[in-house]
N, C-alpha and C positions, 0 to 999 in steps of 0.2 A: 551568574551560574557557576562561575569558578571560583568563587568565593563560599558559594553555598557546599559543593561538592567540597572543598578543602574544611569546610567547619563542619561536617559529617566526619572526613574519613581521614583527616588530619592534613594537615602543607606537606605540600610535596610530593600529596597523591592521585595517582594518574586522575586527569580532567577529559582530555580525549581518547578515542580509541577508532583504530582503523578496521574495518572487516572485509571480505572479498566478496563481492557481488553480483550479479550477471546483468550485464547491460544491454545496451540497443544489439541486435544480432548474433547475440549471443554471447559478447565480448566480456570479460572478467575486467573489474576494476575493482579499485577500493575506497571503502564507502570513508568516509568522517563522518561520527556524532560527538557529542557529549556523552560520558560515559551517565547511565544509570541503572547499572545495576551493580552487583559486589567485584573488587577486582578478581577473584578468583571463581568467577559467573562460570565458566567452563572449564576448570584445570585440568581435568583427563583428557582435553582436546574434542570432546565429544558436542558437536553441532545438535541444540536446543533446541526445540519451538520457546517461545515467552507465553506465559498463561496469565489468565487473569489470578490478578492474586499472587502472583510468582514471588516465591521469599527473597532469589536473588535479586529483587530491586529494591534500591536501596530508599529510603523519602524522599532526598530530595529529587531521586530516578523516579519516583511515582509523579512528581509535582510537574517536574519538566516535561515529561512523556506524556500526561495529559494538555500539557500546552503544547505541545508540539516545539518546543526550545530545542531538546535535545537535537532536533533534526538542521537546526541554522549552520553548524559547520558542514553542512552541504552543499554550502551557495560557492564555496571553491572547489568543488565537482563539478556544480555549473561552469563554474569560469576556466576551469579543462577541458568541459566539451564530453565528459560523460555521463551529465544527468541534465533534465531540463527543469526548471521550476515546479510544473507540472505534468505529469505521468503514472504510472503503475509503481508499485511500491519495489525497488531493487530488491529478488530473495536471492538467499547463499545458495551458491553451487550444489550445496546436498542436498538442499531442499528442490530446488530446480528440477534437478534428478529423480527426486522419487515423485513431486507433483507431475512430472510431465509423462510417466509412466501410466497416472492415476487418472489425470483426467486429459479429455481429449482437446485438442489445439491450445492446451498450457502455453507452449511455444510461441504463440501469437501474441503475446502479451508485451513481446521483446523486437515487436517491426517497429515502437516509437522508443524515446530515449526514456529510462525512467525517473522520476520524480519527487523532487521532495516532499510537496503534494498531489495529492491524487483523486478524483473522480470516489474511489474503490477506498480509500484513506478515511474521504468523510462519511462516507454510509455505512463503513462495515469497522468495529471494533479488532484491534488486535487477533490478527488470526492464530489459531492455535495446534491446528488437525488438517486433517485433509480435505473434510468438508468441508472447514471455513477459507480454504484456498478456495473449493470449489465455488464459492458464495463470492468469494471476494472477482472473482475471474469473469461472473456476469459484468459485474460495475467496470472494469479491466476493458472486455470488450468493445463495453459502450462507449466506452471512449476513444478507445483506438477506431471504431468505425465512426462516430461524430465528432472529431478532435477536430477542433477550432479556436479561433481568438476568442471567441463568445463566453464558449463554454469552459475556457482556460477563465475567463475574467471570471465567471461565474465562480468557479472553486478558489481561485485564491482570494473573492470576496467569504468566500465561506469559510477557508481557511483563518483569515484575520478576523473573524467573529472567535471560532474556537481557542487564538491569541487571549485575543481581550479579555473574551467572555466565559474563556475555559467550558467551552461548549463540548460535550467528546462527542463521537459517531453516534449517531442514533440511526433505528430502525423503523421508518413511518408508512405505517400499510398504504400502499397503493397501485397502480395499473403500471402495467410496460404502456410508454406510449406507442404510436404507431410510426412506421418509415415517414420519415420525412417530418415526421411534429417536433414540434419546438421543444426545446430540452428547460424543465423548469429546473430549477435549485431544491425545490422540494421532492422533485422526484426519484422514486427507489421502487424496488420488486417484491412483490408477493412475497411474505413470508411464512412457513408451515413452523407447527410446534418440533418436529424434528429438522428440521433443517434451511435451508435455503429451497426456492421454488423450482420445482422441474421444469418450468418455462425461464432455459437459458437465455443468456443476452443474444445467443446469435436470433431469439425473434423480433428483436427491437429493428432488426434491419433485412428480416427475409421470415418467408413463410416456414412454415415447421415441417411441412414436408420436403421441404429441398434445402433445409438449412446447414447439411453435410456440405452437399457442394458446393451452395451458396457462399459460405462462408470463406470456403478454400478461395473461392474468385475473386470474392469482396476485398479479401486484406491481403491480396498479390502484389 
């Protein structure tokens, strides 16, 4: 990877990059990746979404980013104790900010540590808007309310398929399961032509009429 970035953008040119992130309870840390996109991706200081297609990523940024490479200098965020293998995707402070304004119990996303893979990582493509927060925060849920050994194995086996096999996120029509059912590897949420499904994750684990409170009790 650092050989590739250097025969892109010449020796000598920045490989990694550090960014500020929000972690378990709301804690700031800083992230490490492998750089992929241009070194001057933000020069006015002005905090981004990445889009699909985005110019400032650079080839070999598009190659690593679909493998998931970029994200390995994370495993020394693990070994500090601010990210776990598996978890909710780390977003920047400003983004934090205006999603958690946007949509309701954002903030819950941040009772586990987050992760270099994620539940919400392999179903949902690069988020771009505040919708695709809001899509991505189903898968988020689910896993903060079913987080286990299991379903940790389950994603980092899926995770090292999209390694190998350069697999990206896919979207595959199907059911919320019900409280208590078994969590497949296949499974994902209803999707509409505009957007993500109005039956949020908090029904994967409480009825839809008490899912306000439900929720608040659930992940205390």
């Amino acid at each position: 990877t650092v050989l590739a970035i250097w025969w892109e953008d010449g020796i000598g040119a920045p490989v990694n990059f550090r960014q500020r992130r929000v972690g378990l309870g709301g804690k700031i840390f800083e992230v490490k990746k492998f750089r992929s996109m241009t070194v001057d991706a933000e020069g006015d200081g002005k905090a981004r979404w990445a889009t699909p297609g985005d110019a400032r990523v650079t080839r070999v940024g598009a190659v690593i980013r679909k493998l998931r490479i970029d994200e390995l200098p994370q495993i020394t965020n693990v070994l500090a104790g601010d990210m776990a293998f598996v978890g909710p995707r780390p977003e920047r402070p400003e983004f934090v900010r205006e999603l958690a304004e946007e949509i309701p119990f954002f903030d819950k996303r941040h009772c586990v540590k987050p992760g270099i893979t994620g539940w919400a990582q392999l179903n949902y493509p690069y988020g771009a808007s505040v919708n695709d927060a809001r899509c991505k925060l189903e898968f988020d849920l689910y896993y903060v309310k079913n987080q286990s050994l299991f379903l940790d194995f389950l994603i980092l086996l899926q995770t090292a398929e999209v390694i190998l096999f350069g697999k990206g996120a896919t979207l595959r029509a199907g059911r919320l399961p019900r409280t208590g059912q078994a969590v497949s590897p296949d499974f994902t949420f209803f999707r509409t032509r505009g957007g993500c499904s109005h039956r949020h994750a908090f029904v994967t684990f409480m009825s839809q009429e008490k899912h306000a409170a439900g929720l608040h009790l659930a992940l205390r």
